[in-house]
C-alpha positions as CSV (number, residue, x, y, z in Angstrom):
1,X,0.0,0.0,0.0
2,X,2.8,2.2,0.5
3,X,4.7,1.7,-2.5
4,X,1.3,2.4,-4.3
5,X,0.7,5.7,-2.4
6,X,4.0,6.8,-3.1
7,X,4.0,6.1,-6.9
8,X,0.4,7.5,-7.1
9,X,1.9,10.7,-5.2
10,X,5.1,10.7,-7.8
11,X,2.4,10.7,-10.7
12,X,0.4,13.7,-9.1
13,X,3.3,15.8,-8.6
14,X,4.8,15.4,-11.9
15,X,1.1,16.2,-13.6
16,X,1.0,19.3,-11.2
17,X,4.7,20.2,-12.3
18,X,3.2,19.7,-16.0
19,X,0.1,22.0,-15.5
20,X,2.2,24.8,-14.1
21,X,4.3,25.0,-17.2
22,X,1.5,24.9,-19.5
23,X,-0.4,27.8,-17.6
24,X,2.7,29.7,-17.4
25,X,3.0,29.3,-21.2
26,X,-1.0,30.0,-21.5
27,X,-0.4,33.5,-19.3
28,X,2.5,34.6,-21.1
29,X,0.4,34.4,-24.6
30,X,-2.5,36.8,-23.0
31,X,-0.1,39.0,-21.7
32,X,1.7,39.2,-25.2
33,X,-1.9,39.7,-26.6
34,X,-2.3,42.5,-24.1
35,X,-5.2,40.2,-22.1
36,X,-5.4,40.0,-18.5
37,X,-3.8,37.1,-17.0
38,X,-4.8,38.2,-12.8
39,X,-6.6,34.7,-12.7
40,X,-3.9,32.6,-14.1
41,X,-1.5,34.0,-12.2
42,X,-3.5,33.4,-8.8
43,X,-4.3,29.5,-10.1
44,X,0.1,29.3,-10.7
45,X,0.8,30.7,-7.6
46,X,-1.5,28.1,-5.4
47,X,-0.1,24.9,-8.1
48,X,3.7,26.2,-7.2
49,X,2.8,25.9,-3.6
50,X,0.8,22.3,-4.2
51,X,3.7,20.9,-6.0
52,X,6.5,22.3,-3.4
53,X,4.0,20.4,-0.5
54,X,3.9,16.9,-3.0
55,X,7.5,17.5,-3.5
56,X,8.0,17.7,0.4
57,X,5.6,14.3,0.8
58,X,7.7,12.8,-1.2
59,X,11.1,13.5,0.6
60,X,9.0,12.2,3.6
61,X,7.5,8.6,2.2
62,X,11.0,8.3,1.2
63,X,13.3,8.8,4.3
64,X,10.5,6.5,6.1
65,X,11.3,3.8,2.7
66,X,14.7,3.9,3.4
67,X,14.7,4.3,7.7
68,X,12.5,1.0,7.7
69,X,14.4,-0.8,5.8
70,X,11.8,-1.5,2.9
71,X,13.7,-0.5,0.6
72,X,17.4,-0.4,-0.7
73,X,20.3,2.4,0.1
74,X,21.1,1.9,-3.8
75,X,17.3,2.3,-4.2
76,X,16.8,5.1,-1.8
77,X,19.6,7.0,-3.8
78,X,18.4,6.3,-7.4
79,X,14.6,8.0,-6.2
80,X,16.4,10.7,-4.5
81,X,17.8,11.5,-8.1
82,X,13.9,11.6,-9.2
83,X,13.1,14.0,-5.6
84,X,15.4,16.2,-6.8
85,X,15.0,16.6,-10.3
86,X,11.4,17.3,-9.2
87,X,13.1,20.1,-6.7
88,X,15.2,21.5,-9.8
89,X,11.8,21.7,-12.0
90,X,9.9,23.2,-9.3
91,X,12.7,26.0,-8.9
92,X,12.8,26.4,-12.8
93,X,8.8,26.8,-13.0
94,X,8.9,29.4,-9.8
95,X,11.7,31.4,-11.8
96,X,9.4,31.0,-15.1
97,X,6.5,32.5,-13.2
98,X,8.2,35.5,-11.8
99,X,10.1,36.6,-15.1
100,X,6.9,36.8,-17.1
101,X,8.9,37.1,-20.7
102,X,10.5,33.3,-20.0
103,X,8.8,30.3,-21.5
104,X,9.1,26.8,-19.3
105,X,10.4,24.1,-20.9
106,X,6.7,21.9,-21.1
107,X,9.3,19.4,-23.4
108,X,11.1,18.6,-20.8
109,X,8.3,19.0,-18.1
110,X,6.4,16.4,-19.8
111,X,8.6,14.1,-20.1
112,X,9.3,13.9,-16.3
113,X,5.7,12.9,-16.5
114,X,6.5,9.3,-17.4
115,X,4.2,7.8,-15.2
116,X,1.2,10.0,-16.4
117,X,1.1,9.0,-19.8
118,X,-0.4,5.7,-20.8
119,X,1.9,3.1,-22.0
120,X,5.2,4.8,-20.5
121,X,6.8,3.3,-17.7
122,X,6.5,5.4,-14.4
123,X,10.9,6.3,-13.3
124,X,9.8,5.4,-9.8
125,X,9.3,1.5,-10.7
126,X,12.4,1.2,-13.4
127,X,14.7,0.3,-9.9
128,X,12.9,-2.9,-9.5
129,X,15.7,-5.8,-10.1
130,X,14.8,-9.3,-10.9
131,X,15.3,-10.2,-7.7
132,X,12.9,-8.1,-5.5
133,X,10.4,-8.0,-8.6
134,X,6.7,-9.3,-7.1
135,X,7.9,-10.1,-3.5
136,X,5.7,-8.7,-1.1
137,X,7.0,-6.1,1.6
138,X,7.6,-9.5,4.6
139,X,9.5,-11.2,1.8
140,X,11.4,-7.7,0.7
141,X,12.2,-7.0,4.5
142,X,13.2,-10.9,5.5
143,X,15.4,-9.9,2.2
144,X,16.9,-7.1,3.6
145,X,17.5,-8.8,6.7
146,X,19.5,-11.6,5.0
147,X,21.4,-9.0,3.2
148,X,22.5,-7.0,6.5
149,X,23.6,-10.6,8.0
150,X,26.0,-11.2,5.3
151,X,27.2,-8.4,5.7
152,X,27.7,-8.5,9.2
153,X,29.5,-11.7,8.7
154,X,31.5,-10.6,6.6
155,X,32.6,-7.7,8.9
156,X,32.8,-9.9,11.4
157,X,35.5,-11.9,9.3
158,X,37.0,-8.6,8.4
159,X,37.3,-7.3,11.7
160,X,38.9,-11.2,12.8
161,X,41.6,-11.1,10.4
162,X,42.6,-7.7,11.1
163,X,42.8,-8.9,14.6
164,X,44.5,-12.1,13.5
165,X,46.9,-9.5,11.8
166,X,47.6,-7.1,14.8
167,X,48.4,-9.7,16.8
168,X,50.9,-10.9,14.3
169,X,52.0,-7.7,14.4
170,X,52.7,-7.4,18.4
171,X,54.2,-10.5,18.3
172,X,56.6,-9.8,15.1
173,X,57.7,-6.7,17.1
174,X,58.1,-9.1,20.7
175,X,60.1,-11.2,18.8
176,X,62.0,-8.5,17.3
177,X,62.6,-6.7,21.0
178,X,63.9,-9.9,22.1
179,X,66.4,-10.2,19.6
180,X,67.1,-6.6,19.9
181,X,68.4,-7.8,23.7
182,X,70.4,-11.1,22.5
183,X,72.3,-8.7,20.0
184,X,73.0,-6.2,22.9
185,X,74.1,-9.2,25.4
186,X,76.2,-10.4,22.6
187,X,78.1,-7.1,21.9
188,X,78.6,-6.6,25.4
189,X,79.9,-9.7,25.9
190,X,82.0,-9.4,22.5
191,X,83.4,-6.1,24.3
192,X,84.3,-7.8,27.6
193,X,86.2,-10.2,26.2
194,X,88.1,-7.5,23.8
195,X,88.8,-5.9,27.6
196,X,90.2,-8.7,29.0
197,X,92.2,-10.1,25.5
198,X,94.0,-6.6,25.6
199,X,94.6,-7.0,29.6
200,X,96.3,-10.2,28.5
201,X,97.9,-9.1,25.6
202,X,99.6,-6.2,27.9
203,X,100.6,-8.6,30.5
204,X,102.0,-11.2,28.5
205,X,104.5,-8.2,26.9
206,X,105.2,-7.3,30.5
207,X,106.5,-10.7,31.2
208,X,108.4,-11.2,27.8
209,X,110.1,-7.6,28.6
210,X,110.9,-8.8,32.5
211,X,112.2,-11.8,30.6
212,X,114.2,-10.4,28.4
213,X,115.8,-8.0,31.4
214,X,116.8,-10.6,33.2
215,X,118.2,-12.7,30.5
């Protein structure tokens, strides 16, 4: 029922959003014709506020879509694409209205209409993939649910080799300490025994020379 009210209210706002441009167009002829266009103008001014108030709905139903999980982030983005081309029409029409010499664009206006028209597919549906086509909301949100488990898992796995790796790490740089202290044991101990080979050296030239003297 949702996804209904939603693409009925993304069909209504694009008409509205193709009405405006069209009257805009209509007032700009009687003005050129030097008619009075008071009433046209009041009947664009109350459609610019209806279509800022559908485009505001629709920001609504859509944030609750993607809050609740029913549907997609990817899906959420790709109709917040539509919300705001709706926002960048709306801005173009409230421009047309106030400079009275510019024409809107109805071209483009009607085709943002997709929906409208028979026998041209409505933007709002062209998001639905093979695999969520004709599930119903339990099966889209048990879906959804399976997709955020993988994913959890697979952080979870993420998250255990990182851990696996950081403790590699620590223990890499234990090891590495460890030798760092066998290397400094060994060059003190290589220095001692340069001491005491030099002591010896000295007194074994002290005894050759006490030798010698008394030879």
């Amino acid at each position: 029922a949702a996804s209904v009210r939603r693409l009925s209210l993304y069909d209504a706002t694009c008409q509205i959003a193709q009405e405006v441009a069209e009257r805009i167009q209509e007032r700009n002829r009687y003005q050129r014709n030097g008619e009075s266009s008071a009433k046209l103008n009041v009947i664009i001014r109350s459609s610019l506020q209806n279509l800022r108030e559908k485009i505001d709905q629709l920001k609504d139903l859509l944030l609750r879509a993607v809050s609740t999980h029913q549907i997609t982030q990817l899906e959420g983005d790709r109709r917040q694409n539509l919300v705001d081309d709706l926002l960048t029409r709306q801005k173009q029409l409230q421009a047309s209205y106030k400079n009275e010499g510019a024409e809107p664009d109805v071209i483009r206006s009607s085709l943002m209409t997709g929906g409208v028209k028979r026998g041209v597919t409505n933007p709002w549906l062209l998001e639905e993939s093979e695999e969520t086509r004709g599930l119903g909301f339990d099966d889209l949100r048990q879906q959804q649910r399976r997709i955020i488990e993988e994913q959890d898992a697979g952080l979870d796995a993420l998250s255990s080799i990182i851990s696996r790796q950081k403790q590699m790490g620590q223990e890499i740089g234990n090891e590495l300490d460890e030798q760092n202290e066998i290397i400094d044991d060994l060059t003190n101990l290589v220095e001692n025994t340069d001491d005491k080979l030099r002591n010896q050296t000295r007194h074994v030239k002290m005894v050759d020379k006490k030798s010698t003297s008394c030879g």
